[in-house]
MARBA-3410 file (N, C-alpha, C, O; in Angstrom, 1 decimal):
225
-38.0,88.7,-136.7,-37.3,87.7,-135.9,-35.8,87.8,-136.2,-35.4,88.1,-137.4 ~ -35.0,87.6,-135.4,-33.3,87.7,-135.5,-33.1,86.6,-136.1,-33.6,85.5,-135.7 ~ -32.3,86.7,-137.4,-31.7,85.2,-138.3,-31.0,84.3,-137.2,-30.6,84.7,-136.1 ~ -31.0,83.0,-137.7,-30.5,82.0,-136.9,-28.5,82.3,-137.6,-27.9,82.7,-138.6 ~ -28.1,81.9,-136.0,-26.8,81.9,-136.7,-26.3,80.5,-137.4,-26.6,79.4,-137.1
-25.2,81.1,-138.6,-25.7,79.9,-139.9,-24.4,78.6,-139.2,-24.3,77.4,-139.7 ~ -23.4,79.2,-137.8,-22.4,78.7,-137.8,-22.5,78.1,-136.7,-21.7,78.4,-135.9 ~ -23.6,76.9,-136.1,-23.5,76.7,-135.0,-22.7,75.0,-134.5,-22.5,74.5,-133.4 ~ -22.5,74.4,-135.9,-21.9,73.2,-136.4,-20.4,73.8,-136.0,-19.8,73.4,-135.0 ~ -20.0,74.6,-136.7,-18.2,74.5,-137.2,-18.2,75.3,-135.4,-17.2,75.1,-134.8
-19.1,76.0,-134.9,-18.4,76.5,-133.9,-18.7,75.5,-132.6,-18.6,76.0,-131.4 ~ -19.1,74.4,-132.7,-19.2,73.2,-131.6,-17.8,72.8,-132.1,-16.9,72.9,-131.3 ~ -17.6,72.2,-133.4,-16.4,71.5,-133.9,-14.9,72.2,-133.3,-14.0,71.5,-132.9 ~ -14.9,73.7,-133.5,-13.4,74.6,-133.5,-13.9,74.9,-132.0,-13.2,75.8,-131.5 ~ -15.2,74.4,-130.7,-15.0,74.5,-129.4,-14.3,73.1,-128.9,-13.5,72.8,-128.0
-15.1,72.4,-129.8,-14.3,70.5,-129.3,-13.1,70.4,-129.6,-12.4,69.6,-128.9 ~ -12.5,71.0,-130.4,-10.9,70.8,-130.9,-10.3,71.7,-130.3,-9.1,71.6,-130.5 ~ -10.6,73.0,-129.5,-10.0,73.9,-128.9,-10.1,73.2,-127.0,-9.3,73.5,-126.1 ~ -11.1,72.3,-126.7,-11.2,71.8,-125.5,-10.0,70.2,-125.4,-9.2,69.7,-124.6 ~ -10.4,69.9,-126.4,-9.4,68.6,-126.4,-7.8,69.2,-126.3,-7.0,68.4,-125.9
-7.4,70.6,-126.8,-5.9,71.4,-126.8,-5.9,71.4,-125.5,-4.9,70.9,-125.0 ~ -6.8,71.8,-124.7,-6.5,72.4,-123.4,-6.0,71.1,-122.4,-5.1,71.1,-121.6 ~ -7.4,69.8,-122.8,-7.5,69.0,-122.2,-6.5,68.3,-122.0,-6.5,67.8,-120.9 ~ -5.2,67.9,-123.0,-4.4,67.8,-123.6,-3.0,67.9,-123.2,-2.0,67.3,-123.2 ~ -3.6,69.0,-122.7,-2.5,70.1,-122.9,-1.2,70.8,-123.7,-0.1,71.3,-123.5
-2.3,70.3,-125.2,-1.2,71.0,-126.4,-1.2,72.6,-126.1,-0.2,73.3,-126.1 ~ -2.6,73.0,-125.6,-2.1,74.3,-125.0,-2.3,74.1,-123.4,-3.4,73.7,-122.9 ~ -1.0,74.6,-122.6,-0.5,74.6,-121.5,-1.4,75.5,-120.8,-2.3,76.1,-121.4 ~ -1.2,75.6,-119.4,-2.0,76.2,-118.7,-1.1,77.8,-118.7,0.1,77.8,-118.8 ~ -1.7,78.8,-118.6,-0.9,80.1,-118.8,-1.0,80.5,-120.2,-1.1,81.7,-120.6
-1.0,79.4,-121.1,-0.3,80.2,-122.3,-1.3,80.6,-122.9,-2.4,80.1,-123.1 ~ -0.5,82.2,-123.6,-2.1,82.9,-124.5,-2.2,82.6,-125.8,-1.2,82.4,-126.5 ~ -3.4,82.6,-126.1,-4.4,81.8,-127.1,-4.5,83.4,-128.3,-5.0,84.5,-128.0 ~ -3.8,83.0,-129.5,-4.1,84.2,-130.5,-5.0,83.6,-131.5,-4.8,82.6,-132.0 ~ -6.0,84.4,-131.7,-7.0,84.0,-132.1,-6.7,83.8,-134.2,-7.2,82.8,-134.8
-6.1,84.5,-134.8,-6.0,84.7,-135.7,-4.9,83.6,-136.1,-4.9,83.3,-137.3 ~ -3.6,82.9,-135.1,-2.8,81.8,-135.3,-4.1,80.8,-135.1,-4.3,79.9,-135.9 ~ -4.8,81.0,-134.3,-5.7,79.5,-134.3,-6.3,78.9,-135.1,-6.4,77.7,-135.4 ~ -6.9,80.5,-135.6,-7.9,80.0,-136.8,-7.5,79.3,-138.1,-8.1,78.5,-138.8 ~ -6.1,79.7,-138.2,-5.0,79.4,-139.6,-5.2,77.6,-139.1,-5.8,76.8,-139.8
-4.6,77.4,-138.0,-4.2,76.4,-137.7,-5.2,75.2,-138.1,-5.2,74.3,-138.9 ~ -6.3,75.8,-137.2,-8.1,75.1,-137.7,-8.6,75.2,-139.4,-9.4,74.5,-139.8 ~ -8.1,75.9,-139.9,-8.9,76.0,-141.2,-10.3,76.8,-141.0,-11.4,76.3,-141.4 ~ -10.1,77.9,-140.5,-11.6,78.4,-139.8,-11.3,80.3,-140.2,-10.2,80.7,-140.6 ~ -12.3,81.1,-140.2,-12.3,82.1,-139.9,-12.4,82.6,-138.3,-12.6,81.8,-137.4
-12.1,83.5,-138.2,-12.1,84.0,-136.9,-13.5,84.3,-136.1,-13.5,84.6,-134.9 ~ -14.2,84.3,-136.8,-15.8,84.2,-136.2,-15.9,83.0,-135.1,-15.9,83.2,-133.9 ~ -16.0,81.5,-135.6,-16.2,80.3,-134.7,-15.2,80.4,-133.6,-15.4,80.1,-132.4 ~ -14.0,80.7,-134.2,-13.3,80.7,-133.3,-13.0,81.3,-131.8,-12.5,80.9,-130.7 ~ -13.8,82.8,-132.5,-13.9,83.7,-131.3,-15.2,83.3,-130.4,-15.2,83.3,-129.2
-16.2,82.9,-131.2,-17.3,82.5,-130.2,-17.0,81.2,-129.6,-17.8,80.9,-128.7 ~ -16.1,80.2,-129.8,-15.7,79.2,-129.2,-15.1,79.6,-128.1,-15.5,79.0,-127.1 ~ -14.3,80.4,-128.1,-13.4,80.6,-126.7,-14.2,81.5,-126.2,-13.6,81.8,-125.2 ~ -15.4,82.2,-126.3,-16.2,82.9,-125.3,-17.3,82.2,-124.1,-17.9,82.6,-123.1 ~ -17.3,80.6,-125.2,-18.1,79.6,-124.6,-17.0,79.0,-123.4,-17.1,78.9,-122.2
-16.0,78.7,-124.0,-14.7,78.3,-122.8,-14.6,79.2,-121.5,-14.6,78.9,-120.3 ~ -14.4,80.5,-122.3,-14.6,81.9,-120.8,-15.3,81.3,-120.1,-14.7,80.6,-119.3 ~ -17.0,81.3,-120.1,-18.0,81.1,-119.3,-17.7,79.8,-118.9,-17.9,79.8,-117.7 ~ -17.3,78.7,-119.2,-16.8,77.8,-118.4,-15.3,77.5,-117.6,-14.7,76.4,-117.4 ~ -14.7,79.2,-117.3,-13.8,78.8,-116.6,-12.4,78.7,-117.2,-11.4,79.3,-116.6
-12.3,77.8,-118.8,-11.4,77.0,-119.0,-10.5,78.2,-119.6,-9.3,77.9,-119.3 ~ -10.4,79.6,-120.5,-9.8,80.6,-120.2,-10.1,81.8,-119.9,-11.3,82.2,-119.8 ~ -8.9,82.7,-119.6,-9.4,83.7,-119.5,-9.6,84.6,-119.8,-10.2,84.2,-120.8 ~ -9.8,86.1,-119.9,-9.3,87.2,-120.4,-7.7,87.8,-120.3,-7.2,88.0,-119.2 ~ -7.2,88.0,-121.4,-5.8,88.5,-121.4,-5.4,89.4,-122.1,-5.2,89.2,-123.3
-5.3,90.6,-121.8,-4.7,91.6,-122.7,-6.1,92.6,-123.8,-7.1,93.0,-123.0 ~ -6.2,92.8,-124.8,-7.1,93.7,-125.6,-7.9,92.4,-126.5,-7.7,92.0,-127.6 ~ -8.3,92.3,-126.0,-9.6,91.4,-127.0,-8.9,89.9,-126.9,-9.3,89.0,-127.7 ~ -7.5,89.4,-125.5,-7.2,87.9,-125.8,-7.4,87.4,-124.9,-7.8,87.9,-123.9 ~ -7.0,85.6,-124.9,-7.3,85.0,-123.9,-5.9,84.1,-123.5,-4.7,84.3,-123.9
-6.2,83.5,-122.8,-5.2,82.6,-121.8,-5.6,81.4,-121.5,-6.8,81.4,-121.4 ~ -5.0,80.1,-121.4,-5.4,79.4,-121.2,-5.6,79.0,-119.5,-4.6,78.3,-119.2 ~ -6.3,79.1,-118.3,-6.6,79.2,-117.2,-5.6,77.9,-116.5,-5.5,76.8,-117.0 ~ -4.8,78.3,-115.1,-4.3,77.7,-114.3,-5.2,76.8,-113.8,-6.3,77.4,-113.5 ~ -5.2,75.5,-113.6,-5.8,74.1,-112.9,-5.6,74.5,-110.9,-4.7,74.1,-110.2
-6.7,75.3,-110.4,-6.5,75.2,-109.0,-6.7,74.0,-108.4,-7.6,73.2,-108.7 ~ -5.4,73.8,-107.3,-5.7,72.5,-106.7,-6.6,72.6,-105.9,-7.1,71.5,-105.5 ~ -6.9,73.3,-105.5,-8.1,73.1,-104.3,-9.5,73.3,-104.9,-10.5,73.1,-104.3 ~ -9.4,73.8,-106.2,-10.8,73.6,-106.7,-11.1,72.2,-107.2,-12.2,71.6,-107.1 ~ -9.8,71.6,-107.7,-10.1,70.6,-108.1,-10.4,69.2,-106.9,-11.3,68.3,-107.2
-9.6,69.2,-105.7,-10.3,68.7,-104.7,-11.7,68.8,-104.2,-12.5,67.9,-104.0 ~ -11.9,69.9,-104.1,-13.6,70.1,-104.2,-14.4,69.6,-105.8,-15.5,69.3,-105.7 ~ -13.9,69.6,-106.9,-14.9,68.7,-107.5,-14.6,66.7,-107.6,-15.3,65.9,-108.3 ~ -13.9,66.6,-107.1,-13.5,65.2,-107.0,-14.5,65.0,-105.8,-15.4,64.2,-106.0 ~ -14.3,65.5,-104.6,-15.8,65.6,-103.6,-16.7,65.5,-103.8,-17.5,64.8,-103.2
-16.8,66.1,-104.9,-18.4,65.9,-105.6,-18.7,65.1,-106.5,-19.9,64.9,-106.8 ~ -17.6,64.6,-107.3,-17.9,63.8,-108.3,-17.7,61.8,-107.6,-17.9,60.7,-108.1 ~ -17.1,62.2,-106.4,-17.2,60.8,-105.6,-18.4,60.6,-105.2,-18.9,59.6,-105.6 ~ -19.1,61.3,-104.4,-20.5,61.0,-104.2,-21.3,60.7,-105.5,-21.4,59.5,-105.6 ~ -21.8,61.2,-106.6,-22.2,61.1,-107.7,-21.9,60.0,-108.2,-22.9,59.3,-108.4
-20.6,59.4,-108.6,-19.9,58.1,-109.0,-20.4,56.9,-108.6,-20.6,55.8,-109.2 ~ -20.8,57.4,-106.9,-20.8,56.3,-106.1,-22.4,55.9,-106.5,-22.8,54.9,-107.0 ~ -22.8,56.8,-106.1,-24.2,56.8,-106.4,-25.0,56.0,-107.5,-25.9,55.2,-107.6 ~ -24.0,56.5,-108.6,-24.5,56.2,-110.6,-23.4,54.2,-109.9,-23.8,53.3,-110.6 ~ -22.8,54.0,-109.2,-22.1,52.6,-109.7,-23.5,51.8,-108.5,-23.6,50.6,-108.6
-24.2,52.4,-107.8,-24.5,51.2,-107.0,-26.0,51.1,-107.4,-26.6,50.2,-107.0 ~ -26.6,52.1,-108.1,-27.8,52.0,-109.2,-27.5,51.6,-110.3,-28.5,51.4,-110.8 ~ -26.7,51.3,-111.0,-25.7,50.7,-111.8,-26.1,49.3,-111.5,-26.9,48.5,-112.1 ~ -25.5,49.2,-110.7,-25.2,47.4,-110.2,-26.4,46.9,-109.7,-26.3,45.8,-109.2 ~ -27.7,47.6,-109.7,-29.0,47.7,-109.3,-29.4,47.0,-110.5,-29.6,45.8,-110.5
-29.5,47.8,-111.9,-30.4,47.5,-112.8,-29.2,46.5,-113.8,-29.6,45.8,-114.7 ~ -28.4,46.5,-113.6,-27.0,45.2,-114.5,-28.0,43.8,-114.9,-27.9,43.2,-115.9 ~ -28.7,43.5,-113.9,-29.2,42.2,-114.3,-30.3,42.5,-115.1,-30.5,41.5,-115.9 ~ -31.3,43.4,-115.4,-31.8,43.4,-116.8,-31.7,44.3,-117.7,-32.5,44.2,-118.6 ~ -30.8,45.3,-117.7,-30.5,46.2,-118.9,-29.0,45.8,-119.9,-27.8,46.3,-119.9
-29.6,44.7,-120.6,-28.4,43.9,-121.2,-27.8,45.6,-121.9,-26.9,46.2,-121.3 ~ -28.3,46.0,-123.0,-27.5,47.3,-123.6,-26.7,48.3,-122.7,-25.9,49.1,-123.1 ~ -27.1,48.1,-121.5,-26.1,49.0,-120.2,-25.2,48.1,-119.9,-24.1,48.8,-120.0 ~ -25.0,47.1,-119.6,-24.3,46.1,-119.7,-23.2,46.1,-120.7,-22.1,46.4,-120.3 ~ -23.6,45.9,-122.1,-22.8,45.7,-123.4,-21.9,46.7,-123.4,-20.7,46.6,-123.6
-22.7,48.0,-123.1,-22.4,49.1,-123.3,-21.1,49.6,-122.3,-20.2,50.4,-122.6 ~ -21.2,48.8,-121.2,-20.2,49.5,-120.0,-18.9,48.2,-120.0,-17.7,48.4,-119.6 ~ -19.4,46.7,-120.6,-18.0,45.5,-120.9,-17.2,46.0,-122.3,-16.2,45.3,-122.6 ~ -17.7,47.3,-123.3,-17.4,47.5,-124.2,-16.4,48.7,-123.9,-15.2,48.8,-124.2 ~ -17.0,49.6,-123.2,-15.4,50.3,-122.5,-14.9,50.2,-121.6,-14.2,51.1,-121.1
-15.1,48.9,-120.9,-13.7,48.2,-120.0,-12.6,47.7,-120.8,-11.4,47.9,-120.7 ~ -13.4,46.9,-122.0,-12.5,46.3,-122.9,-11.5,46.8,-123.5,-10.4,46.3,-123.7 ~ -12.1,48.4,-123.9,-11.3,49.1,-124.8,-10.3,49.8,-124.3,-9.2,50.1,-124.8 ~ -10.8,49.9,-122.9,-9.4,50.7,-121.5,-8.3,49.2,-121.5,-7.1,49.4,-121.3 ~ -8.8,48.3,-121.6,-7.7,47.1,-121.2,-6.8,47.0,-122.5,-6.0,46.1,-122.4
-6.8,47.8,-123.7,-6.2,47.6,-125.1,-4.8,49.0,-124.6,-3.8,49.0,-125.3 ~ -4.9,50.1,-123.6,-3.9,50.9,-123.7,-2.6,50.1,-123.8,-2.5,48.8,-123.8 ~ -1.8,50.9,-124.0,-0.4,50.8,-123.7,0.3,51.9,-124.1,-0.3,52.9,-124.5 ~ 1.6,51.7,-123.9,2.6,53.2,-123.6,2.6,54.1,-124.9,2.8,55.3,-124.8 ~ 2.5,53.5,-126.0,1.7,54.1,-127.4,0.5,55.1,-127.2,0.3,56.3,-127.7
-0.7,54.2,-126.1,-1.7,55.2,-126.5,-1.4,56.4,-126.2,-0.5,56.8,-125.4 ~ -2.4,57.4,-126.9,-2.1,58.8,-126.6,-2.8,60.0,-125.5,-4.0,60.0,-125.5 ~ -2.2,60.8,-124.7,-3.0,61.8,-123.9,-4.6,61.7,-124.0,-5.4,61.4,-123.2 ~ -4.7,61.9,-125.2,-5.9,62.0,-126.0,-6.6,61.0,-126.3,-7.7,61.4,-126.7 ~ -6.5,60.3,-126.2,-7.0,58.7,-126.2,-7.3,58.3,-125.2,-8.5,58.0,-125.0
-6.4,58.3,-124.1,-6.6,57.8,-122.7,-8.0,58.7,-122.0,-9.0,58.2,-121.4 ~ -7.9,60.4,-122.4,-8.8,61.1,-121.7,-10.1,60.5,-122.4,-10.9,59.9,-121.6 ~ -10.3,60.5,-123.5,-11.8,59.7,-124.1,-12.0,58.5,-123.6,-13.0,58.6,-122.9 ~ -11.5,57.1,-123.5,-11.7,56.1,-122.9,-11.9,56.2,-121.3,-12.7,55.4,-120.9 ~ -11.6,56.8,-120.5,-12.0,57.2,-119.2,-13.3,58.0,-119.0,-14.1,57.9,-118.1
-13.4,58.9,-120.2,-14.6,59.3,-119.9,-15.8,58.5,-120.3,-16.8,58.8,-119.8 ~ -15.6,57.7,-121.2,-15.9,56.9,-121.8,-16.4,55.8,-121.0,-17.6,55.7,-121.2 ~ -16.0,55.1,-120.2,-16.0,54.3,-119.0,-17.2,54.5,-118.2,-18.2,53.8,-118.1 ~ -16.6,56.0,-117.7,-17.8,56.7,-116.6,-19.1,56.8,-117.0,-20.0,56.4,-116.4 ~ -19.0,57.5,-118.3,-20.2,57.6,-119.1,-21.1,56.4,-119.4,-22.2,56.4,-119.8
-20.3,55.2,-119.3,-21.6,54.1,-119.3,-22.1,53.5,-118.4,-23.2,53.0,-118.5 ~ -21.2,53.5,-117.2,-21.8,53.6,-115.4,-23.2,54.1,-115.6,-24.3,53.5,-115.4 ~ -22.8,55.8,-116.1,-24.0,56.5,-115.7,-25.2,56.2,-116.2,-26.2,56.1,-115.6 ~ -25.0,56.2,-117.7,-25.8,55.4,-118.3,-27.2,54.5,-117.9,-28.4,54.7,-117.9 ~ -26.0,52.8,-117.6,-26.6,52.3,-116.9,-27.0,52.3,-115.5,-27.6,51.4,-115.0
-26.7,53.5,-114.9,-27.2,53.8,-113.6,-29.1,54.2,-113.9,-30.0,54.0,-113.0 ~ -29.5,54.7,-115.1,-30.9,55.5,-115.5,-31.5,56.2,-115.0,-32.8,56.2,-115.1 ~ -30.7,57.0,-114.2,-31.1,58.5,-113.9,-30.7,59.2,-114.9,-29.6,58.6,-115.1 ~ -30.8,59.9,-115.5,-30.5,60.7,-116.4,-30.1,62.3,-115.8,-29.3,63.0,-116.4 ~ -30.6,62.7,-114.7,-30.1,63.8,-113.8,-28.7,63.6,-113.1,-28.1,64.6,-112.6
-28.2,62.2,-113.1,-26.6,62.2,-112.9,-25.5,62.6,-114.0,-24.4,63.1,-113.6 ~ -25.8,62.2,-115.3,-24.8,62.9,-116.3,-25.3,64.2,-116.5,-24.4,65.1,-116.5 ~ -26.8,64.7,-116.5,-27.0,66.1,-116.0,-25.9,67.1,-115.3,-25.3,68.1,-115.7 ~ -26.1,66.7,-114.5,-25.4,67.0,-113.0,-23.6,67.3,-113.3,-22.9,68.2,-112.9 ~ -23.5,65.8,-114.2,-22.1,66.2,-114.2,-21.4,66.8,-115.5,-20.2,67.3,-115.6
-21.9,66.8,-116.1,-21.8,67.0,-117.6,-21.1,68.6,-117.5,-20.1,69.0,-118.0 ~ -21.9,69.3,-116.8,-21.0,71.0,-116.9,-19.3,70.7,-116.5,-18.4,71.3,-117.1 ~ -19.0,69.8,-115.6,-17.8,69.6,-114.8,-16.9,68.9,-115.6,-15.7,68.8,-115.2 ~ -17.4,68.2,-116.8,-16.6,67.2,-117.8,-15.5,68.3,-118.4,-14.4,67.8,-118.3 ~ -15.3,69.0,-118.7,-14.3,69.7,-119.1,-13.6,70.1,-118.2,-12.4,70.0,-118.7
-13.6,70.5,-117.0,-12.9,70.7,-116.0,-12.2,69.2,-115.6,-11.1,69.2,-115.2 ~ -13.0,68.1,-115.8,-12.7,67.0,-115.2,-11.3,66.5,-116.4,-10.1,66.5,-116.2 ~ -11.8,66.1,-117.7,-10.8,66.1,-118.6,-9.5,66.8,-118.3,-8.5,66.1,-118.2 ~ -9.5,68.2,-118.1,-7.9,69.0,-117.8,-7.7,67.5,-116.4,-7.4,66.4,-116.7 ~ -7.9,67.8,-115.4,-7.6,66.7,-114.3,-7.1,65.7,-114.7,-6.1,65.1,-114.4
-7.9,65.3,-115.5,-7.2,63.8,-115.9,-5.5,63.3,-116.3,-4.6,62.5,-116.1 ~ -5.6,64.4,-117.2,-4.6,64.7,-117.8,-3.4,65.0,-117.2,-2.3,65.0,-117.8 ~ -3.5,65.3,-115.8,-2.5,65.7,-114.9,-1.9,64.4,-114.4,-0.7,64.3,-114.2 ~ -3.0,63.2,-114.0,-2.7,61.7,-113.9,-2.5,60.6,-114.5,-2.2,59.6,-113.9 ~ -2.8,60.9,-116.1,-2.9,59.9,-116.6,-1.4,60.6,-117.3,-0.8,59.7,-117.9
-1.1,61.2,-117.4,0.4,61.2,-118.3,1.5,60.1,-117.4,2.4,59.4,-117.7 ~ 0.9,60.4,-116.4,1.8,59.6,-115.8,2.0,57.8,-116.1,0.8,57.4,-116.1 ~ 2.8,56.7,-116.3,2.8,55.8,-117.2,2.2,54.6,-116.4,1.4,53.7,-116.8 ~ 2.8,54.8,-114.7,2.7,54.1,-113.9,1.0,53.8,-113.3,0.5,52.8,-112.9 ~ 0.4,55.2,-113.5,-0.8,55.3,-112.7,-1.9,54.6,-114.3,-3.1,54.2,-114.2
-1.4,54.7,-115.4,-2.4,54.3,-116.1,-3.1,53.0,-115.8,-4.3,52.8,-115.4 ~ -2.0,52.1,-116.0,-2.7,50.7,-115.0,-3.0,50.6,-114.4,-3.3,49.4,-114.1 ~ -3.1,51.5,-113.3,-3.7,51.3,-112.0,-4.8,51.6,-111.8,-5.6,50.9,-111.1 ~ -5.1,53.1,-112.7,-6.8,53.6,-112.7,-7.4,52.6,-114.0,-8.4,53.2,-114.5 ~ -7.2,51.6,-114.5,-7.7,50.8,-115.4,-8.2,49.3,-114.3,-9.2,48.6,-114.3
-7.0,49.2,-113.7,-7.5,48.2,-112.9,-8.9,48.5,-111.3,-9.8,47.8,-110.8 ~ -8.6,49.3,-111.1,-9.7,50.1,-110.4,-10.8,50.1,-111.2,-11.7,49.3,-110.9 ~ -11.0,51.0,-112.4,-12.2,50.8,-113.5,-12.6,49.1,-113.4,-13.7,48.9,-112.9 ~ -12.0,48.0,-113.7,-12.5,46.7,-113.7,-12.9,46.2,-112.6,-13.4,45.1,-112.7 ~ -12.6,46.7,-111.2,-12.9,46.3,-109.9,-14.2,47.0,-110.2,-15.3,46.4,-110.4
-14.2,48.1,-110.1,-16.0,49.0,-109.9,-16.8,48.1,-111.0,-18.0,47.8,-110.6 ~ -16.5,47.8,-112.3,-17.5,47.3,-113.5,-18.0,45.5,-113.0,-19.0,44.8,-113.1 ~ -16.4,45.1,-112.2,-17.0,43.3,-111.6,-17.9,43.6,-110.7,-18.7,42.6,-110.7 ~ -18.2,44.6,-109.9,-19.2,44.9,-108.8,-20.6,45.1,-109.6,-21.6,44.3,-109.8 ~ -20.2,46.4,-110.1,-21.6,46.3,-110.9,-22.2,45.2,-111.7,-23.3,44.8,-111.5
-21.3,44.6,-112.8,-21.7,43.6,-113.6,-22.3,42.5,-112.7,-23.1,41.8,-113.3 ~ -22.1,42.2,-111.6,-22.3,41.1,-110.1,-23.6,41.3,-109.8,-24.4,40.4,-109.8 ~ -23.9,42.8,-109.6,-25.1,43.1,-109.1,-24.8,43.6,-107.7,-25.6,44.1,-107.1 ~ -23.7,43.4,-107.3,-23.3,43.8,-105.5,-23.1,45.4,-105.4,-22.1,46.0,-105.5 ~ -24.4,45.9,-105.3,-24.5,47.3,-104.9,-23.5,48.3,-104.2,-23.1,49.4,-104.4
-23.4,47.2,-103.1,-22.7,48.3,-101.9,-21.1,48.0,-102.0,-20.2,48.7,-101.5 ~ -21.0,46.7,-103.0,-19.1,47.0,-103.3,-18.8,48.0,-104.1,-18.0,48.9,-103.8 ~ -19.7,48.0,-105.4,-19.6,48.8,-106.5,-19.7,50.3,-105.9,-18.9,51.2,-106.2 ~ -20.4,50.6,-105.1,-20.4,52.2,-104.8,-19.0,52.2,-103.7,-18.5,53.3,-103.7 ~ -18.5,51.6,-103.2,-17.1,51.4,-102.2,-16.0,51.7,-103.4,-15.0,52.5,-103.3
-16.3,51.0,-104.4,-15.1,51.1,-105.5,-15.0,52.4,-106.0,-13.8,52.7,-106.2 ~ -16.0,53.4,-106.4,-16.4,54.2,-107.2,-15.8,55.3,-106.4,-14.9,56.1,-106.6 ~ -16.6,55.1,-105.1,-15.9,56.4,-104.0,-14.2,56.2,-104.4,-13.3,56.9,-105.0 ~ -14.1,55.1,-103.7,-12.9,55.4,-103.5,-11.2,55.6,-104.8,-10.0,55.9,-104.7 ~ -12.0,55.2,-105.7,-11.7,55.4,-107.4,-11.6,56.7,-107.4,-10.5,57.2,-107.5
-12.8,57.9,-107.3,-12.4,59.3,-107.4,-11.7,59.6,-106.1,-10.8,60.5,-106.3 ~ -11.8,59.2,-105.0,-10.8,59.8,-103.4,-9.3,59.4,-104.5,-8.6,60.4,-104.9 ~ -9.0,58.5,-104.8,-7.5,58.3,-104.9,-7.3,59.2,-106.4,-6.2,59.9,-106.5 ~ -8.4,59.4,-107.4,-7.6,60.5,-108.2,-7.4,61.4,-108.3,-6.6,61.8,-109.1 ~ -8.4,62.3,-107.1,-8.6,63.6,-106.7,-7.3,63.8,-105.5,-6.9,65.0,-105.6
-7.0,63.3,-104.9,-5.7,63.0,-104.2,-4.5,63.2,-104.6,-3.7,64.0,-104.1 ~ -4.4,62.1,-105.8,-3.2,62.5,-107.1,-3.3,63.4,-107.8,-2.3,63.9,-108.3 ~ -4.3,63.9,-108.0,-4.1,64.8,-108.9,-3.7,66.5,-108.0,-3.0,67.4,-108.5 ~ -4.4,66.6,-106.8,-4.4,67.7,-106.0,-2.5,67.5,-105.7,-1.8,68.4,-105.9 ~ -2.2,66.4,-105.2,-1.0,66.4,-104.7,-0.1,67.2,-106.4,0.6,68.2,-106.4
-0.5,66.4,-107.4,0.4,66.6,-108.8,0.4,68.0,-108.6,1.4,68.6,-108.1 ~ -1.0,68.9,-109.2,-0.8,70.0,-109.0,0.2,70.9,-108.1,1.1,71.5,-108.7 ~ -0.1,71.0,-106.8,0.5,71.3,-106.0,2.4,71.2,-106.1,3.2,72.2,-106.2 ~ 2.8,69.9,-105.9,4.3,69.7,-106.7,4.6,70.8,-107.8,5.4,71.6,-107.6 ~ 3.7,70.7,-109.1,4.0,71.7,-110.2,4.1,72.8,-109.9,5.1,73.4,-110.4
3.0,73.6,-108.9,3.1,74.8,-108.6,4.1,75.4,-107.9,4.3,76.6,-108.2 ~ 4.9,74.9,-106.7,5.7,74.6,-105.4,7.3,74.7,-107.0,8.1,75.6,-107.0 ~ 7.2,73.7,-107.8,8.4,73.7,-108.6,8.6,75.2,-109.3,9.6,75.9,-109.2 ~ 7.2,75.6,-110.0,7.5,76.7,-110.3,7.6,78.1,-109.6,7.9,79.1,-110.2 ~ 7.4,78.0,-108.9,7.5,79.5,-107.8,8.9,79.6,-107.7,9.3,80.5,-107.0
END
């Protein structure tokens, strides 16, 4: 039998801390990724490191660059409109099964007034990086309490793609409170039990960030040409 590999801990850790860079955008879109500055940087040998960004390749987030390097992959706007498409239906779906089962799954409940709460603590302090976990954070207890388990399924490959997105809207200072107040419109629906508001909120929560964010994109690209 083929030995188990001994490094499958540090190389989830140096893929989470190389996805949070991207998500981030401590590393920018374009820029190439040297594997041997990274590793220094991580405290890592170049082994995890290299298999971390081959797990990234396969999901898109870089690319191939040059003799054995990578890049960090451009944000297409029109891919990203097509997954906001899809993640609006899904949303809608997990908030109005959600707001189905709210009256007896107190721990889906707890669970989803505990990161409304925590989204209502930002301010202009918090950080890129903060804001992206607390939003996903959010969503993730919708789904939760939605109890399909094939909806975080479903979306879970797209969560890294979705994270870079976020990031394009939430830097922005103006729109933070706004997708926070939207988040508490969709959680009063569901927390209520009113199915068919909460799935109205949800849609239209991802239409307005897939919108912004497609429009952001686009602007950046148009600037830099």
């Amino acid at each position: 039998m083929i030995p188990l590999d001994p490094l499958p801990n540090l190389i989830d850790q140096v893929y989470a801390r190389i996805l949070e860079a991207i998500s981030d955008r401590t590393l920018q879109p374009g820029q190439r990724i040297r594997q041997n500055e990274l590793a220094d940087r991580l405290g890592v040998s170049r082994q995890p490191v290299s298999h971390a960004l081959h797990l990234l390749h396969r999901q898109g987030l870089v690319s191939e660059s040059g003799k054995r390097g990578f890049e960090v992959t451009q944000l297409d706007p029109a891919r990203i409109r097509q997954l906001y498409e899809v993640r609006g239906a899904i949303d809608a779906l997990a908030a109005r099964l959600a707001a189905m089962r709210a009256g007896f799954d107190a721990a889906g409940r707890a669970r989803l007034e505990a990161a409304l709460a925590a989204g209502r603590l930002i301010d202009r302090t918090t950080t890129l990086a903060e804001l992206i976990v607390l939003d996903v954070d959010f969503h993730r207890a919708i789904y939760q309490l939605a109890g399909n388990p094939v909806i975080e399924e479903t979306i879970a490959p797209q969560w890294p793609h979705m994270r870079r997105s976020m990031a394009t809207v939430l830097s922005e200072l103006d729109y933070r409170g706004s997708a926070w107040a939207e988040h508490a419109d969709i959680a009063g629906h569901i927390l209520a039990g009113d199915a068919s508001a909460a799935e109205r909120a949800a849609l239209a929560h991802a239409q307005t960030a897939g919108r912004m964010t497609e429009q952001r994109l686009r602007a950046t690209n148009e600037a830099a040409a």
